[in-house]
FIVOFI-397150 format. One line per 8 residues: number of its first residue (from 1); for each residue y, z, x of C-alpha. Coordinates in steps of 0.2 Angstrom, whole numbers, plus 5000, padded with zeros to 4 digits. Example, Ala and Ser with C-alpha at 12.3 -4.5 7.8 and 13.67 -1.06 7.14 Angstrom:
BEGIN
1 = 4978 5039 5062; 4995 5036 5068
This chain:
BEGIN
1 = 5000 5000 5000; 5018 4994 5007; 5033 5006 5006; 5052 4998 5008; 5062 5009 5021; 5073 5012 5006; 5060 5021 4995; 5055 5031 5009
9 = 5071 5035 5015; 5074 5042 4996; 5057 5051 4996; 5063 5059 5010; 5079 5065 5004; 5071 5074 4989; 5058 5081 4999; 5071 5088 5011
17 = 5084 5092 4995; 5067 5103 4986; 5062 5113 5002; 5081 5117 5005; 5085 5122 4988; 5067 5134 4990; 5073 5141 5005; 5089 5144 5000
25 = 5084 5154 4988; 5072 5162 4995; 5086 5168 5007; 5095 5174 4993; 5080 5185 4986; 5078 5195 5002; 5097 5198 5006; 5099 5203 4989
33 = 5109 5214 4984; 5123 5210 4997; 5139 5215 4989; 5141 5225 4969; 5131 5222 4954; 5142 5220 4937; 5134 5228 4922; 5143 5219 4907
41 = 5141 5230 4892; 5147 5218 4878; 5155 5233 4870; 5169 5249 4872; 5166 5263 4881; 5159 5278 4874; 5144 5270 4862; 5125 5272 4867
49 = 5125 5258 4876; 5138 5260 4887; 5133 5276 4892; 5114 5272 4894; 5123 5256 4904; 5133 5269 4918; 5119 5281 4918; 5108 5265 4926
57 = 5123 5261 4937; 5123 5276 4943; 5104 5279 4950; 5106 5259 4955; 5121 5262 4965; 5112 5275 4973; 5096 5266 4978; 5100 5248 4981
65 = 5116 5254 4992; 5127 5245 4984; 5139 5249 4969; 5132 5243 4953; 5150 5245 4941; 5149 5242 4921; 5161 5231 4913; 5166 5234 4895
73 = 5171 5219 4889; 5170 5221 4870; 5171 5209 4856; 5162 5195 4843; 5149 5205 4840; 5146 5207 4858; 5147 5188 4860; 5160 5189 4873
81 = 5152 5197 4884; 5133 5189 4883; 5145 5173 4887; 5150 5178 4901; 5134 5182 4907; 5126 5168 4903; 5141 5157 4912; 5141 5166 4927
89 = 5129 5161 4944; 5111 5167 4942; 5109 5176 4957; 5108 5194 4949; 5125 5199 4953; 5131 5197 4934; 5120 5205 4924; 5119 5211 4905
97 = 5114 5228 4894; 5114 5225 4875; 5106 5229 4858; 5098 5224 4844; 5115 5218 4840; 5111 5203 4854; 5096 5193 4843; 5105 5197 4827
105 = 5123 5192 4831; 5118 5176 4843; 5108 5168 4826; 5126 5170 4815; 5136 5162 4829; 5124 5149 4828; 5122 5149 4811; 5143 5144 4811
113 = 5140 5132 4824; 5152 5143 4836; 5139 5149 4846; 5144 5148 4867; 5127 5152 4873; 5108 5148 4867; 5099 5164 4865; 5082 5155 4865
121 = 5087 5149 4885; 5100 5155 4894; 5096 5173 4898; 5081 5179 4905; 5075 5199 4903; 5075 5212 4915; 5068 5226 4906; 5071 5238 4890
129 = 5078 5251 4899; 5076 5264 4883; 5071 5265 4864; 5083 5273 4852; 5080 5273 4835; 5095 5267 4824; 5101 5280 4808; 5111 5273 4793
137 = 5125 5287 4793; 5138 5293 4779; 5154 5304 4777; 5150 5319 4770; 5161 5317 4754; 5147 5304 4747; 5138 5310 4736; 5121 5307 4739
145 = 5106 5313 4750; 5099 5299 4757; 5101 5278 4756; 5093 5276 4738; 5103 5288 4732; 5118 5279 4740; 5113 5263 4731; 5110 5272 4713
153 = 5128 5278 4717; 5134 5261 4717; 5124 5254 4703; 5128 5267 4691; 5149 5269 4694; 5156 5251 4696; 5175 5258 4699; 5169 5264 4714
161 = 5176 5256 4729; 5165 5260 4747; 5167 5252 4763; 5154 5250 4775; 5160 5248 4795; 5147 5239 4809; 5150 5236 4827; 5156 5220 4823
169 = 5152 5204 4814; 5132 5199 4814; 5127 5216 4820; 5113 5226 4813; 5123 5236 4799; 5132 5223 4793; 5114 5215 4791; 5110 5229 4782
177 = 5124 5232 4771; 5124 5211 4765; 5108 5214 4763; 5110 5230 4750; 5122 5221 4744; 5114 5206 4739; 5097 5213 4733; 5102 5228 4725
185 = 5118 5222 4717; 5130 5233 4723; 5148 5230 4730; 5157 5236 4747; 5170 5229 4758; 5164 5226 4776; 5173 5233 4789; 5168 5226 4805
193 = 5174 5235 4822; 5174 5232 4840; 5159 5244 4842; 5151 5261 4840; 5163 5274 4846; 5176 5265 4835; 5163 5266 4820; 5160 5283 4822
201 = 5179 5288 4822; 5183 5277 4807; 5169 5286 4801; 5175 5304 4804; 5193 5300 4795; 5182 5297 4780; 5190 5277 4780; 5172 5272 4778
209 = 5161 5280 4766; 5143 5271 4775; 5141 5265 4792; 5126 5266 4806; 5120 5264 4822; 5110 5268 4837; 5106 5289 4834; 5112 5295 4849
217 = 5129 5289 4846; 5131 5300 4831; 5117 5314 4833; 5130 5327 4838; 5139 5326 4822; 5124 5324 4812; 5118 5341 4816; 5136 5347 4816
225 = 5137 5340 4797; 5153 5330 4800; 5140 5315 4795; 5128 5316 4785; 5112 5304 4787; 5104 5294 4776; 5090 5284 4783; 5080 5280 4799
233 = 5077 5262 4802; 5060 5267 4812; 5045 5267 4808; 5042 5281 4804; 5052 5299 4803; 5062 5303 4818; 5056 5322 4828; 5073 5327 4829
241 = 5079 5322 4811; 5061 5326 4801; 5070 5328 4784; 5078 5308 4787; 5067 5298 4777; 5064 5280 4783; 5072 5265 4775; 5052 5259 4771
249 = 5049 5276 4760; 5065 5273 4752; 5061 5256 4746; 5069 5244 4760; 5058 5237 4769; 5068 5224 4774; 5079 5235 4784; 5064 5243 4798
257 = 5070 5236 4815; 5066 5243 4832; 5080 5251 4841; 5082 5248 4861; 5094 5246 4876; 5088 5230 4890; 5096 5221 4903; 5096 5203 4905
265 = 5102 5190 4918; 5106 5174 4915; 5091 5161 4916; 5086 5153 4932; 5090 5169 4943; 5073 5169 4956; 5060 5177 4947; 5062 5191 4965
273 = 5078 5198 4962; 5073 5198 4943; 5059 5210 4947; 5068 5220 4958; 5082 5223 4946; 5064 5226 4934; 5060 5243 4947; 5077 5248 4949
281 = 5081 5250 4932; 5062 5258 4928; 5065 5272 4942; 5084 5274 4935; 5077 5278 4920; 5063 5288 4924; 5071 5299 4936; 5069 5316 4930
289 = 5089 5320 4926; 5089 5304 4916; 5075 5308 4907; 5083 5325 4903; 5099 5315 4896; 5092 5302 4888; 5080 5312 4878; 5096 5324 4874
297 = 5104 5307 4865; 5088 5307 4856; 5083 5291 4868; 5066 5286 4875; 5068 5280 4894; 5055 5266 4893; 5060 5254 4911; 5049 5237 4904
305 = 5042 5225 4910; 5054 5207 4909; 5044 5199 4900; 5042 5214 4886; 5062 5215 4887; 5060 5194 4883; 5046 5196 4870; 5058 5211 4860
313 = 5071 5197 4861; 5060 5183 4853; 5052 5197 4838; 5071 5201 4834; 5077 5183 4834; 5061 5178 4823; 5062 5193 4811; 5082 5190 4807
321 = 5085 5172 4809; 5079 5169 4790; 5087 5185 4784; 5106 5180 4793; 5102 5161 4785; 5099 5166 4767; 5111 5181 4770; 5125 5165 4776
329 = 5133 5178 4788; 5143 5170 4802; 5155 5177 4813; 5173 5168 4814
């Protein structure tokens, strides 16, 4: 067989252009990390996942010897900052911690057609750093003990006029409260904030009568009685809140999720740093004064495996999609 001195000159090239693409990053996987890792937290300060976010950076600064700093960059329900994660090089410098707010907010940006990113292929998991269940919460001037008391509420007087706050458009409660809405025929005005410490003060004043979130952000007032609340969307009952029935007793099936905290990085990032941002974010969460504090915020430290953090992902994005399509949520 006969080859031009053209073709093999080309052949060449892209043999050449392969191996110095592998080498480069290889290169790249063992001097990593070489200068700080940026935690995005799509959120404010002061929420679950900002704090679960500084307490990693913290035991990651310590290990990897370099700083690991969370930015807060808050906004769309955390859209704004899963953008700019997915935009930025993937060589584990930029990295992401989110929620169940991520699958569910994604598929309404979609759903609009405004969606910057591709949930399904443009971030790739690191790991679920910690479980934490999520609580559908109330000011204490409702009248009602738990969610399907809420809702008979609401049926029965039609002149009254509740509002229901979320961290932000497409997140999980203003899922949950379209989706009370439209199948059990009540009526509240959404209030949409900019994330959970924001919720919970808006909360507090009593300008929202029904809101929810992760539990540690408002366990302390729970048991305080400056909220009271109505529902677990667990499984099953919570050991630190055994009188909160879950929305499944109550009658809302629909409304069972699984709470949790991961990091991502943005796809294509070498499958080594990957896994070594995988241990470092396991043994952060499993030090022992970690574990103390987490458990304290009613969190479980977990550290997963990426492709557990991915396959969470995926689940979430398959459960909601339909729900956020009949539901026509969007975010503007």
């Amino acid at each position: 067989m006969c080859f031009s001195a053209g073709w093999l000159k080309t052949c060449g090239w892209l043999v050449f252009t392969a191996m110095a693409s592998g080498f480069s990053q290889q290169a790249l996987s063992q001097s990593f990390p070489a200068r700080p890792i940026r935690i995005i937290v799509p959120f404010p300060a002061g929420g679950t996942t900002d704090i679960i976010a500084r307490l990693v950076a913290q035991r990651m600064s310590e290990t990897l010897g370099q700083p690991a700093v969370v930015e807060n960059r808050g906004g769309a329900g955390g859209s704004i900052g899963a953008d700019a994660v997915a935009k930025a090089a993937p060589d584990g410098y930029t990295i992401l911690m989110h929620n169940i707010t991520f699958p569910l907010a994604s598929v309404a940006l979609a759903q609009a057609n405004r969606a910057p990113y591709n949930i399904d292929t443009d971030f790739a998991g690191i790991s679920i750093a910690a479980n934490v269940p999520l609580v559908i919460t109330a000011h204490p001037s409702v009248p009602a003990s738990d969610l399907r008391e809420f809702v008979t509420l609401l049926q029965k007087d039609r002149t009254l006029k509740y509002n229901y706050g979320s961290t932000g458009p497409g997140s999980f409660m203003n899922i949950v409260g379209e989706v009370m809405k439209r199948d059990e025929r009540i009526d509240m005005a959404h209030i949409p904030l900019k994330g959970a410490a924001p919720l919970k003060q808006e909360l507090l004043a009593g300008r929202l009568q029904l809101g929810g979130d992760q539990l540690s952000s408002s366990l302390a007032e729970i048991k305080r009685g400056s909220l009271k609340a109505l529902a677990t969307n667990a499984p099953q009952r919570l050991s630190v809140l055994p009188e909160v029935p879950t929305v499944r007793e109550l009658g809302f099936p629909k409304l069972e999720a699984d709470g949790w905290n991961g990091l991502f990085a943005p796809a294509k990032t070498p499958r080594e740093i990957i896994e070594r941002l995988q241990r470092e974010t396991a043994a952060a969460v499993r030090h022992p004064d970690s574990v103390k504090r987490l458990t304290d915020l009613a969190a479980e430290p977990v550290g997963s495996t990426p492709a557990e953090q991915d396959a969470m992902l995926r689940r979430q994005v398959a459960q909601f999609r339909p729900i956020i399509r009949e539901l026509g949520v969007t975010i503007d």
